[in-house]
N, C-alpha and C positions, 0 to 999 in steps of 0.2 A: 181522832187525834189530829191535831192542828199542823198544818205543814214547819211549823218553828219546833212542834216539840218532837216530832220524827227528828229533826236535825238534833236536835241537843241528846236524843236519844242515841241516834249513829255514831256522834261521836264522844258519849258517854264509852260506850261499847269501844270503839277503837281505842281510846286510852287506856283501859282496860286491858284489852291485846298485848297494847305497846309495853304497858308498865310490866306485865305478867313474863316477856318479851325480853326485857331490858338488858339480859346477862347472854341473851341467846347471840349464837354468831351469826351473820349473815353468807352464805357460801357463792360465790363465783359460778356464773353461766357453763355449764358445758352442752356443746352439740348433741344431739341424740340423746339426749337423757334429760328425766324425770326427774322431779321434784315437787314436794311440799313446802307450800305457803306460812308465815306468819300466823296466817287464819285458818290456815286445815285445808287451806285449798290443792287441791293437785294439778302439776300443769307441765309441759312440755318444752325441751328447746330446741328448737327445727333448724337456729342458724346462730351463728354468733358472728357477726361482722368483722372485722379485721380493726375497727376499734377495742373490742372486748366485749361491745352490747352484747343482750343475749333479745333472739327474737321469740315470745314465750306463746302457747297458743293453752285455754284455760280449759281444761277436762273436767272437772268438777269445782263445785262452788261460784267464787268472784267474791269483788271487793264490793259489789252491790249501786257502784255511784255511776249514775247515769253518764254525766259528763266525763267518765275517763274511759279509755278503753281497757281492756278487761273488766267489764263488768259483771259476766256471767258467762256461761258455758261457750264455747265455741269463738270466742271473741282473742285478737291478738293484743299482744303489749307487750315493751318493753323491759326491762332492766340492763342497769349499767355494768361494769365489768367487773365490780364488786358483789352485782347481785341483788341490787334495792332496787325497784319500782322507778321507772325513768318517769320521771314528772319535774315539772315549774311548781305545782301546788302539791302538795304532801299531805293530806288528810288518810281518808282510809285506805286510798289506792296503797297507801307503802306499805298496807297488810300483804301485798301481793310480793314482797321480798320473797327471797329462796332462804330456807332454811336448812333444808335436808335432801341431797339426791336421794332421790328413792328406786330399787330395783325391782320393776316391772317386767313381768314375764308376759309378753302377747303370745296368740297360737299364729 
């Protein structure tokens, strides 16, 4: 597969996301607590600045794009105080929005 048609592929798939997406709410960063992705990703928020960002670190999945961060397990990123994907460019990273805290039981 040709490096153009991966790309029209990725973001066939993210439209996809987004459109299936559309009616979903987006939820606001909290500290300490757990959350799922847009995309099924699971991920963490360690800090939330005194802006409202949220400083997120990626447990499972990513949004797969090399040039942003979070792109795969272990990687940090952003979101704003609303909870979307902190970026200048918007492509598949905003799969990385919060969608749902989720409640994680560690031992």
């Amino acid at each position: 597969m040709s490096k153009m048609s991966k790309m029209i592929k990725d973001m066939t798939k993210t439209l996809e996301i987004l459109k299936d997406a559309k009616d979903q709410d987006i939820v606001p960063p909290e500290e300490n607590c757990f959350f799922k992705t847009l995309n099924g990703s699971y991920v963490y928020c360690y800090k939330v600045d005194d802006d409202g960002d949220g400083n997120m670190i990626v447990l499972t999945g990513g949004h797969g794009v090399s040039s942003d961060s979070g792109e795969e397990p272990g990687e940090t990123y952003y979101v704003n105080e609303e909870g979307y994907f902190k970026s200048d460019d918007l492509g598949a990273a905003t799969l990385m929005s919060l969608v749902q805290a989720v409640d994680i039981k560690l031992p």
